[in-house]
PQR file of N, CA, C, O and H, with PARSE charges and radii, in Angstrom:
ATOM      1  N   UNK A   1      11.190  -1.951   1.042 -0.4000 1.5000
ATOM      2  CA  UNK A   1      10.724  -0.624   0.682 -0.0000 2.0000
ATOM      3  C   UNK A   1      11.393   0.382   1.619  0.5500 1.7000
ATOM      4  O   UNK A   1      11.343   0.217   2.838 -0.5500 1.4000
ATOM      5  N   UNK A   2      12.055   1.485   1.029 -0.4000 1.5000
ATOM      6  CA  UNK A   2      12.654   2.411   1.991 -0.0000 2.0000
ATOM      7  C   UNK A   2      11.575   3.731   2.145  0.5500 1.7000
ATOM      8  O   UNK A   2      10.556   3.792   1.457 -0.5500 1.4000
ATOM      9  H   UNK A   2      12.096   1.619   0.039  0.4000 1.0000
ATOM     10  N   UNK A   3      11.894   4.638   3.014 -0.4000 1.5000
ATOM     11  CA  UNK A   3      11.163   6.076   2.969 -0.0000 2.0000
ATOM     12  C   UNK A   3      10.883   6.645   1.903  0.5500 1.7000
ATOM     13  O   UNK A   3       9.717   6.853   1.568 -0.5500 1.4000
ATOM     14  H   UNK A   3      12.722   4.589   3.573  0.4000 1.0000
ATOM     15  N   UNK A   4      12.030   7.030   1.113 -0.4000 1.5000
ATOM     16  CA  UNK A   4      11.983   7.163  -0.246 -0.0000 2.0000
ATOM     17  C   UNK A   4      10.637   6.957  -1.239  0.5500 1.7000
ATOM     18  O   UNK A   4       9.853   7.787  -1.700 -0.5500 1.4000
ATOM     19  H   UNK A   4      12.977   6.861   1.385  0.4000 1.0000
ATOM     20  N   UNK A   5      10.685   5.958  -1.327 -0.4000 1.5000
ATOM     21  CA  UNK A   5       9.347   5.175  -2.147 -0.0000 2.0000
ATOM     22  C   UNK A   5       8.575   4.825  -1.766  0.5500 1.7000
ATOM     23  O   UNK A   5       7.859   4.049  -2.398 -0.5500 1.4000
ATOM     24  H   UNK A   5      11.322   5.284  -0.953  0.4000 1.0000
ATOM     25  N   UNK A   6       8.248   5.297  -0.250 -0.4000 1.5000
ATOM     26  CA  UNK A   6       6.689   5.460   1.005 -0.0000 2.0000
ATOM     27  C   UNK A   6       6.342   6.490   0.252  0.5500 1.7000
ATOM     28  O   UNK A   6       5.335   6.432  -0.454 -0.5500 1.4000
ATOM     29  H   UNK A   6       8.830   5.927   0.263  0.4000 1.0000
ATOM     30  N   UNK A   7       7.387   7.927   0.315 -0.4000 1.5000
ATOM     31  CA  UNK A   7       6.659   9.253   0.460 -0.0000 2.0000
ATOM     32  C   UNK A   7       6.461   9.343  -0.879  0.5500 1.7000
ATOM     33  O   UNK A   7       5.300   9.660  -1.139 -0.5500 1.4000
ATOM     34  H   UNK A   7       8.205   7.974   0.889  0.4000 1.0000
ATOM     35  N   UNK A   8       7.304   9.151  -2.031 -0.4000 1.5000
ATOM     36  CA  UNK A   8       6.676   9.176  -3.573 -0.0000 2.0000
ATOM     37  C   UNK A   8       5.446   8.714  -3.761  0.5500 1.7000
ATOM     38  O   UNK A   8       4.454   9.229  -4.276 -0.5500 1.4000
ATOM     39  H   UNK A   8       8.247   8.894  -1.820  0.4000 1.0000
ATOM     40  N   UNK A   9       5.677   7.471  -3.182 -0.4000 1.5000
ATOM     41  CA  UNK A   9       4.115   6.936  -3.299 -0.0000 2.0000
ATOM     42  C   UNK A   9       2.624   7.851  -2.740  0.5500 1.7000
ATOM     43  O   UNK A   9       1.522   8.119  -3.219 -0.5500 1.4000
ATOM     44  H   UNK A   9       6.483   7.053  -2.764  0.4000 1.0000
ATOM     45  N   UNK A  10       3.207   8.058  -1.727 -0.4000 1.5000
ATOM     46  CA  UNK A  10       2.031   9.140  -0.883 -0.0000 2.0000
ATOM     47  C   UNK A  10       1.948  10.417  -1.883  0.5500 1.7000
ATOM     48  O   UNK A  10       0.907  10.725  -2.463 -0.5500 1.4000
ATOM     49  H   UNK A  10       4.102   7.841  -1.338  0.4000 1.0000
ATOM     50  N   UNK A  11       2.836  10.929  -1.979 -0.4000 1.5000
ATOM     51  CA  UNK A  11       2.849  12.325  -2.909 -0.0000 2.0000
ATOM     52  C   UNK A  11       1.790  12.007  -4.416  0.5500 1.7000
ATOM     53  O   UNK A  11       0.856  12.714  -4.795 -0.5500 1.4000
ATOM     54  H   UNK A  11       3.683  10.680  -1.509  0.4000 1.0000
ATOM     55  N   UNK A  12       2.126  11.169  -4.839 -0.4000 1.5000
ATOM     56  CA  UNK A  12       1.994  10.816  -6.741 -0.0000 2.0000
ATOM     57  C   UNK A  12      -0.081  10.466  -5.751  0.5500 1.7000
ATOM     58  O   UNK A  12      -1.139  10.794  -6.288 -0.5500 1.4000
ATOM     59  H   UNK A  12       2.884  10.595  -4.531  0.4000 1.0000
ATOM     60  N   UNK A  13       0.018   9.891  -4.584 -0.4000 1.5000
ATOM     61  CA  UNK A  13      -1.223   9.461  -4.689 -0.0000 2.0000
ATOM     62  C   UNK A  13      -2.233  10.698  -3.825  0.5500 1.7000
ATOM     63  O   UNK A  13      -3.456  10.712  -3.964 -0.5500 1.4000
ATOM     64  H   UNK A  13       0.877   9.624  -4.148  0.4000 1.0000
ATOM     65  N   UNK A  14      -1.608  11.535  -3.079 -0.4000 1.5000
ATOM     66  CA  UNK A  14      -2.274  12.855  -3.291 -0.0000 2.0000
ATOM     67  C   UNK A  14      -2.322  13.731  -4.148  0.5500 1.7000
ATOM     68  O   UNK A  14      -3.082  14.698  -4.092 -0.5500 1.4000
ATOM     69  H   UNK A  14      -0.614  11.523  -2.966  0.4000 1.0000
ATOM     70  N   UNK A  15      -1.549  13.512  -5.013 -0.4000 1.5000
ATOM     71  CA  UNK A  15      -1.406  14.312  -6.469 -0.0000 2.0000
ATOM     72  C   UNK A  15      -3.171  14.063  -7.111  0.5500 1.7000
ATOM     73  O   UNK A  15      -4.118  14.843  -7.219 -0.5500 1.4000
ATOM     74  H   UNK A  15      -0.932  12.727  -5.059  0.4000 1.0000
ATOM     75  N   UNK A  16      -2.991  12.519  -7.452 -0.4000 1.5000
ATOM     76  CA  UNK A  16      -3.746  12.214  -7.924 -0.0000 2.0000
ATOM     77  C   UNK A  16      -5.614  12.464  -7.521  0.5500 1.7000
ATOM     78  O   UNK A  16      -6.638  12.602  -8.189 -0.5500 1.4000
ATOM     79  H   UNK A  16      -2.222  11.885  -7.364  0.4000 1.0000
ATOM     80  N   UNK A  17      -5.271  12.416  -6.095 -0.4000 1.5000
ATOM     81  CA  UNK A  17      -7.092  12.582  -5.615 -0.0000 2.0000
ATOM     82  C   UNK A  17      -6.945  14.194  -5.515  0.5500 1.7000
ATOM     83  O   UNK A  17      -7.998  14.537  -4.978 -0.5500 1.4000
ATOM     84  H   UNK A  17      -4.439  12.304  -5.553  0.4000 1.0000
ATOM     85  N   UNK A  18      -6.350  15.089  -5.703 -0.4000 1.5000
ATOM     86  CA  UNK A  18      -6.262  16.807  -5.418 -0.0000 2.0000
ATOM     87  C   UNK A  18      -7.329  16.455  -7.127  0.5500 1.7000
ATOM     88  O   UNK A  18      -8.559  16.497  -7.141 -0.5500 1.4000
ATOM     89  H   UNK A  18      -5.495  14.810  -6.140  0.4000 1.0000
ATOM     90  N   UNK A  19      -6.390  16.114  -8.469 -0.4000 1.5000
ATOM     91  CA  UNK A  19      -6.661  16.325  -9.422 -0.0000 2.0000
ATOM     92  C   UNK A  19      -8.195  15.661  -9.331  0.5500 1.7000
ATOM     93  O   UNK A  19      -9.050  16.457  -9.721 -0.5500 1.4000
ATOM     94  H   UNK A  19      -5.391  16.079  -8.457  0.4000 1.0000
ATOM     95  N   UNK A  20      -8.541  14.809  -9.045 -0.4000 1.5000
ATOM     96  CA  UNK A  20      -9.227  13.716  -9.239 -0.0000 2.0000
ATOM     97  C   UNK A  20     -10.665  14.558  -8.382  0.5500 1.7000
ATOM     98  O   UNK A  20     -11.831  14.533  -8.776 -0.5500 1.4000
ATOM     99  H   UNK A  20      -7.847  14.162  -8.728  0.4000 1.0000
ATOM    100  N   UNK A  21     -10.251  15.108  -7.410 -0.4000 1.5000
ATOM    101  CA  UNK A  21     -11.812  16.275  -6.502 -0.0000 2.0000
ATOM    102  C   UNK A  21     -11.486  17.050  -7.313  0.5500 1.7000
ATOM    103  O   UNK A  21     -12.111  16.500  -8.220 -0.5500 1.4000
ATOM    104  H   UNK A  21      -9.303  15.129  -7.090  0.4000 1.0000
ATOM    105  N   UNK A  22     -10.982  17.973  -7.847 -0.4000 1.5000
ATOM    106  CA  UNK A  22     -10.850  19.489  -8.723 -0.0000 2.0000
ATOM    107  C   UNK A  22     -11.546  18.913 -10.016  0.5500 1.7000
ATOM    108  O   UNK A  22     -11.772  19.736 -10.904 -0.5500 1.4000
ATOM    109  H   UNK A  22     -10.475  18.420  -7.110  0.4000 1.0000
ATOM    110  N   UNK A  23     -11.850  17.828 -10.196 -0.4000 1.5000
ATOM    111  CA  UNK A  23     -13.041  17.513 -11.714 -0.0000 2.0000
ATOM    112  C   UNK A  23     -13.887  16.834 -11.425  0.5500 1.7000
ATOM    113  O   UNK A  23     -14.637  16.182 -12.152 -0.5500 1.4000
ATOM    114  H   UNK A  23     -11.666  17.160  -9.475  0.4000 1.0000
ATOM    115  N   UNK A  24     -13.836  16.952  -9.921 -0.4000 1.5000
ATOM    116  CA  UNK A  24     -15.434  16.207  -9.716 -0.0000 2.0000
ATOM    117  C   UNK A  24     -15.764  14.937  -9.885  0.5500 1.7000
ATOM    118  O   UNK A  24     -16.897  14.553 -10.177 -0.5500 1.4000
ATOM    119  H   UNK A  24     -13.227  17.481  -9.331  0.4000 1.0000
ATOM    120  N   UNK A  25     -14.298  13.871  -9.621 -0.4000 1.5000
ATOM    121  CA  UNK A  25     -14.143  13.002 -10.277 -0.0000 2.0000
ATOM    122  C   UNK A  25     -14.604  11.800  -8.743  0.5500 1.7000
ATOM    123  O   UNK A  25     -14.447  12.087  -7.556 -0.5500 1.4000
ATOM    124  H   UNK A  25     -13.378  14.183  -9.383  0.4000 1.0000
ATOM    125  N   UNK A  26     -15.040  10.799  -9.171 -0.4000 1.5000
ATOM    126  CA  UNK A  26     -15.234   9.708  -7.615 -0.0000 2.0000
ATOM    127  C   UNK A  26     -13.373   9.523  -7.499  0.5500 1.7000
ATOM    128  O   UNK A  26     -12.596   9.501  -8.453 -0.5500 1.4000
ATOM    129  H   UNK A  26     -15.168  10.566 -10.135  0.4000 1.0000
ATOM    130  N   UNK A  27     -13.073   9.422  -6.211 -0.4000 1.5000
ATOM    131  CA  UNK A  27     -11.904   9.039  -6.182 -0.0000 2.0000
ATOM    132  C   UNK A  27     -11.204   7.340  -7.084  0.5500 1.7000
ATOM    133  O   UNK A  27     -12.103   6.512  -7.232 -0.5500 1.4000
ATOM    134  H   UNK A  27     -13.705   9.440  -5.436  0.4000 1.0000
ATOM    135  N   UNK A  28     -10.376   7.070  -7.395 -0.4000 1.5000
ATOM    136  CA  UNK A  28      -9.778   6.114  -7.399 -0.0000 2.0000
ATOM    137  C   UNK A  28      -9.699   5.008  -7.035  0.5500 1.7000
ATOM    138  O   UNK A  28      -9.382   4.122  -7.829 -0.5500 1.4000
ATOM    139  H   UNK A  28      -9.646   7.743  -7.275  0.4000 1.0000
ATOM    140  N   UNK A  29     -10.014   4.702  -5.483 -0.4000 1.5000
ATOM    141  CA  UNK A  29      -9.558   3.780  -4.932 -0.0000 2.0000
ATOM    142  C   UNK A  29     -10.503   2.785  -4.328  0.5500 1.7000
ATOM    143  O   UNK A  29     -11.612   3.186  -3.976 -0.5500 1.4000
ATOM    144  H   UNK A  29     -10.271   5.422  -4.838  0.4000 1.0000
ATOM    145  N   UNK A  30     -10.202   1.641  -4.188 -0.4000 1.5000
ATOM    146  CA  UNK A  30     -11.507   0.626  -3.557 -0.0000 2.0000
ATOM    147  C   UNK A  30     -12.485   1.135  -1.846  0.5500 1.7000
ATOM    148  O   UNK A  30     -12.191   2.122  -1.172 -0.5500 1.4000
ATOM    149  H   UNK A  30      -9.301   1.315  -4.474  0.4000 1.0000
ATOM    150  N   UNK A  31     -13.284   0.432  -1.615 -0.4000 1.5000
ATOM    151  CA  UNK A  31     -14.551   0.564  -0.405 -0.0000 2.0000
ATOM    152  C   UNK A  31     -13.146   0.487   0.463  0.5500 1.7000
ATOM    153  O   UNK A  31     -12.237   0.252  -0.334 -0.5500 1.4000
ATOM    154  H   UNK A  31     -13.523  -0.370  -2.163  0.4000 1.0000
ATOM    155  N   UNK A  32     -12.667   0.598   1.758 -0.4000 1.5000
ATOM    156  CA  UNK A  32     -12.262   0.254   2.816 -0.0000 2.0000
ATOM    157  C   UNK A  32     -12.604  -1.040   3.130  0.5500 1.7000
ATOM    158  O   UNK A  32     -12.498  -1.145   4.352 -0.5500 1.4000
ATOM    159  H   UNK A  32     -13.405   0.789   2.405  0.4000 1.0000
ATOM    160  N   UNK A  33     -12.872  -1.822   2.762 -0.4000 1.5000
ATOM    161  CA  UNK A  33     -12.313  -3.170   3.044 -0.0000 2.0000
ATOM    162  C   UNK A  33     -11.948  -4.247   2.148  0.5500 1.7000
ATOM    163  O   UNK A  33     -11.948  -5.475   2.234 -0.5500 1.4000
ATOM    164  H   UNK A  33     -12.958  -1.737   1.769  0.4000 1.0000
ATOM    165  N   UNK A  34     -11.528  -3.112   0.961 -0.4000 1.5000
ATOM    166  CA  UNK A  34     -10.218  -3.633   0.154 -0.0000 2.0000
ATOM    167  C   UNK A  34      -9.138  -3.417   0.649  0.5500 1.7000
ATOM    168  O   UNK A  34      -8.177  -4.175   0.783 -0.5500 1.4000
ATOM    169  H   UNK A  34     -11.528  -2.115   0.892  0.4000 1.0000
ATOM    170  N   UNK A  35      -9.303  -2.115   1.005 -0.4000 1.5000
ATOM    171  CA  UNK A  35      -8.037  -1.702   1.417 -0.0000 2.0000
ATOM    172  C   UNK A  35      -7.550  -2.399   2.468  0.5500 1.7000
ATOM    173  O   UNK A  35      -6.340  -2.511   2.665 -0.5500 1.4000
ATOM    174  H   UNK A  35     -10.083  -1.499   0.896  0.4000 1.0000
ATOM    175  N   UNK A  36      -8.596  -3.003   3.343 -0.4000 1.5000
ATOM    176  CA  UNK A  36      -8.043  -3.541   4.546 -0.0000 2.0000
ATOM    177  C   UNK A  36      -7.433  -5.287   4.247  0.5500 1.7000
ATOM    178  O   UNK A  36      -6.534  -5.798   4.916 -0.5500 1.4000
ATOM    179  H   UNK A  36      -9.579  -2.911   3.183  0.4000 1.0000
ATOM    180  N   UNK A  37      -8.075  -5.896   3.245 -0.4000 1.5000
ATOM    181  CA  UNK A  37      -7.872  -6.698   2.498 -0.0000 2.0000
ATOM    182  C   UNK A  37      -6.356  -6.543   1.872  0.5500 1.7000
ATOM    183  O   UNK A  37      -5.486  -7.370   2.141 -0.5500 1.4000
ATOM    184  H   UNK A  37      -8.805  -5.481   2.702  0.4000 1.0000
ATOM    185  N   UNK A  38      -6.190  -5.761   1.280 -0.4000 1.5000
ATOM    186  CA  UNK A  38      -4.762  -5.171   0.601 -0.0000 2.0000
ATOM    187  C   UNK A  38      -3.947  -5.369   1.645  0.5500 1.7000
ATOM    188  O   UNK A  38      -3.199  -6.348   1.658 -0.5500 1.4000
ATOM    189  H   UNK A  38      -6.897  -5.089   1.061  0.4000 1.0000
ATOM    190  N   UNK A  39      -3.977  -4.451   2.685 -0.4000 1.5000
ATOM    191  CA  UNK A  39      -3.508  -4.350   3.533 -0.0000 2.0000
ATOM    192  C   UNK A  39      -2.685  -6.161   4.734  0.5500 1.7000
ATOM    193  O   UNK A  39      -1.581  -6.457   5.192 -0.5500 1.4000
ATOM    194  H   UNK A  39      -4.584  -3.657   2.674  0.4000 1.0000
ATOM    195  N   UNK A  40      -3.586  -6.582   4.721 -0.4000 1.5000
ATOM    196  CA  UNK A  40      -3.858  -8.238   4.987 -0.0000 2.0000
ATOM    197  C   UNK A  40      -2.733  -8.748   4.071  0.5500 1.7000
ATOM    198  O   UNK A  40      -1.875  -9.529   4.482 -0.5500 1.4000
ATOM    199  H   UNK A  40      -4.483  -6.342   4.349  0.4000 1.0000
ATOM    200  N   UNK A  41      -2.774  -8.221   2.664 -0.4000 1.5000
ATOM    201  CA  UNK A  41      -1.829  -9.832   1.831 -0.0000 2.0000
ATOM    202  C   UNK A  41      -0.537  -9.060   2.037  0.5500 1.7000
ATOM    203  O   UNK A  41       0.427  -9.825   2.008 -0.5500 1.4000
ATOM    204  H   UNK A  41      -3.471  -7.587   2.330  0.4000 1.0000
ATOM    205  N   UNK A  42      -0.131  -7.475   2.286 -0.4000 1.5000
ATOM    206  CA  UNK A  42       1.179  -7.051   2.382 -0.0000 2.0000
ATOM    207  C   UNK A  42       1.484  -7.523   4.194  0.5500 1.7000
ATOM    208  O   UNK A  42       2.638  -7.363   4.593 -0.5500 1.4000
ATOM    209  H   UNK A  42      -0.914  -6.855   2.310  0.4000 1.0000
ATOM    210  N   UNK A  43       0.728  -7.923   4.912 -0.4000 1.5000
ATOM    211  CA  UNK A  43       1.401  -7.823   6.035 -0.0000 2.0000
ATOM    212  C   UNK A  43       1.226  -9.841   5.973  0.5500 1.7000
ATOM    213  O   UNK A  43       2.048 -10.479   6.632 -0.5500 1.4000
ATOM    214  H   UNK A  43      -0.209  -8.053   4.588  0.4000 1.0000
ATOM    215  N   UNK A  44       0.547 -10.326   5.465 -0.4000 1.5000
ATOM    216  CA  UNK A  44       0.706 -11.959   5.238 -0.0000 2.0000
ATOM    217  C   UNK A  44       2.719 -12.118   4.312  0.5500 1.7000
ATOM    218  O   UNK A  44       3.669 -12.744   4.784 -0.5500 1.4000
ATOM    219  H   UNK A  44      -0.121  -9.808   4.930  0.4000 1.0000
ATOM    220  N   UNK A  45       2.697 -11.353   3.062 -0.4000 1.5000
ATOM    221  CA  UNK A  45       4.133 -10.652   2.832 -0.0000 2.0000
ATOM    222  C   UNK A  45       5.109 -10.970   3.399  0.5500 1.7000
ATOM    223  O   UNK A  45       5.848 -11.933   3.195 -0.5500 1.4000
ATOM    224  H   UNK A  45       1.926 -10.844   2.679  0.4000 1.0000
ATOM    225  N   UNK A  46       5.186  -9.775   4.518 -0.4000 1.5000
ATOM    226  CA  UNK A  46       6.171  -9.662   5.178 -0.0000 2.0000
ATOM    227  C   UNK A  46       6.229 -10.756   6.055  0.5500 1.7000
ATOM    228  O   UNK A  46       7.372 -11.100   6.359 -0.5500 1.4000
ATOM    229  H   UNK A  46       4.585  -8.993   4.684  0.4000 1.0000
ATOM    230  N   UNK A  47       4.911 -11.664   6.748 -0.4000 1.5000
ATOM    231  CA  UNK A  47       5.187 -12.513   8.009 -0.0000 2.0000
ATOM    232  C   UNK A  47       6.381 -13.812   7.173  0.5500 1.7000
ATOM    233  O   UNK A  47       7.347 -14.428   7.624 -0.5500 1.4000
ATOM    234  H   UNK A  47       3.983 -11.385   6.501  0.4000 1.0000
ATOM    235  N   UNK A  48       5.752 -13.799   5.880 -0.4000 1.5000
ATOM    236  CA  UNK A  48       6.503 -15.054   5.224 -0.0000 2.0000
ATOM    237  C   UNK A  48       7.802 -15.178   4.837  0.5500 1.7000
ATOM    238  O   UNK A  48       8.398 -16.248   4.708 -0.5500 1.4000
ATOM    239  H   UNK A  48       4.968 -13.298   5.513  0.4000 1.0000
ATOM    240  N   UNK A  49       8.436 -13.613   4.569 -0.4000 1.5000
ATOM    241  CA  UNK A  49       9.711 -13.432   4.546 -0.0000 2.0000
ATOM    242  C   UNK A  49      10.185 -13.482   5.768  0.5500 1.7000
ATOM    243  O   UNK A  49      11.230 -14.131   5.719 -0.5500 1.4000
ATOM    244  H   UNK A  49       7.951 -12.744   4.673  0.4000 1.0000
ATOM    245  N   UNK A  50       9.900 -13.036   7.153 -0.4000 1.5000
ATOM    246  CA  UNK A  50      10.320 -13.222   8.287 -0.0000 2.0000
ATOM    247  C   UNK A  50      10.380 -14.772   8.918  0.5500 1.7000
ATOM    248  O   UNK A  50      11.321 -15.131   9.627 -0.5500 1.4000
ATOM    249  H   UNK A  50       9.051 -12.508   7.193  0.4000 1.0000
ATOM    250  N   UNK A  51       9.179 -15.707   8.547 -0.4000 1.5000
ATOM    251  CA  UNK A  51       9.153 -17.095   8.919 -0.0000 2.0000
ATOM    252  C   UNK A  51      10.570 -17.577   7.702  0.5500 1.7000
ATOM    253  O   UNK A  51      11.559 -18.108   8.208 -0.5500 1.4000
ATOM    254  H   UNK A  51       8.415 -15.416   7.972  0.4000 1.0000
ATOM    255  N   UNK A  52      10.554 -17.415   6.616 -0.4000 1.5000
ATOM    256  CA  UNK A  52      11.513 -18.093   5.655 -0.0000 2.0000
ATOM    257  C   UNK A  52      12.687 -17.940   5.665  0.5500 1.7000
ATOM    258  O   UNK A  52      13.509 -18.591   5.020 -0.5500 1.4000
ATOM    259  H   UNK A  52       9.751 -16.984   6.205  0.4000 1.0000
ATOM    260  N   UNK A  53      13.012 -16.521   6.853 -0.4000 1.5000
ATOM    261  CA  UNK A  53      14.337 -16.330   6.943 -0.0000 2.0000
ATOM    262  C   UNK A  53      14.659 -17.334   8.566  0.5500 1.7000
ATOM    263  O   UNK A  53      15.643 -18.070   8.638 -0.5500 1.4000
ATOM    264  H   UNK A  53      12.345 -15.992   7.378  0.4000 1.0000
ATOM    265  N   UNK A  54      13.937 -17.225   9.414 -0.4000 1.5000
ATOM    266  CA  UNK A  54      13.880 -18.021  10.267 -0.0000 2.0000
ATOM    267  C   UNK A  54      14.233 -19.467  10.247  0.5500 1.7000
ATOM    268  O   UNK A  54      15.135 -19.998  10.895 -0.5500 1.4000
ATOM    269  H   UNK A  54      13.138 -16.628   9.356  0.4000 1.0000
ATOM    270  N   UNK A  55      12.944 -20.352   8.959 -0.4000 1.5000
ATOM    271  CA  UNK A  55      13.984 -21.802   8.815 -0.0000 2.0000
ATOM    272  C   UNK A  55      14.522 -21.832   8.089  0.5500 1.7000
ATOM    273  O   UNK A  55      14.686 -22.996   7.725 -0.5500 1.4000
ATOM    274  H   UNK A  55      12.211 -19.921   8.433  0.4000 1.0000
ATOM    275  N   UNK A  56      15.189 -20.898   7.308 -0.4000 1.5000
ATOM    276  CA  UNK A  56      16.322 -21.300   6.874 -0.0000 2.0000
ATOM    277  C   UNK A  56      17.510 -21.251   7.748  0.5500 1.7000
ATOM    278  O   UNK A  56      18.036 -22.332   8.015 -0.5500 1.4000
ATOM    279  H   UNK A  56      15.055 -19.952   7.604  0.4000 1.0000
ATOM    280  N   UNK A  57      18.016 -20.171   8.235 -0.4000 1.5000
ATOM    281  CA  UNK A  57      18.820 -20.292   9.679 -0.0000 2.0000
ATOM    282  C   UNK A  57      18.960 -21.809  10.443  0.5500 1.7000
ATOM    283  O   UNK A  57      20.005 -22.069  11.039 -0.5500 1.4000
ATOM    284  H   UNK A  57      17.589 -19.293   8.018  0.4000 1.0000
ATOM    285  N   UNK A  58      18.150 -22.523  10.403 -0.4000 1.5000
ATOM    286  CA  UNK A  58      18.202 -23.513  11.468 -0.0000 2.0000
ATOM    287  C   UNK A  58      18.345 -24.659  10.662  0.5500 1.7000
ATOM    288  O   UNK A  58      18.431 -25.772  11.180 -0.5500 1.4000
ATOM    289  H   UNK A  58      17.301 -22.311   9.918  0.4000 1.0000
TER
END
């Protein structure tokens, strides 16, 4: 993932909760400890591409 498609992402997803409070709407997104959950399988992710590049090297 580059900067690029961090900040789109951030933008499209403040887009969305601006629209989403201006109708009175519950936000979108899960309790905080989905997110932290979420958060958990993208950084489990990355450890596995870093271990897989590792044995393969050797």
């Amino acid at each position: 993932m580059d900067f690029k498609q961090a900040g789109l992402s951030l933008l499209s997803g403040w887009i969305i909760g601006v629209v989403f409070m201006a109708t009175k709407l519950p936000a979108p997104v899960p309790p905080l400890m989905g997110l932290i959950g979420a958060a958990g399988v993208l950084l489990g992710g990355y450890c596995y591409e870093i271990i897989a590049k590792l044995v393969m090297k050797q």
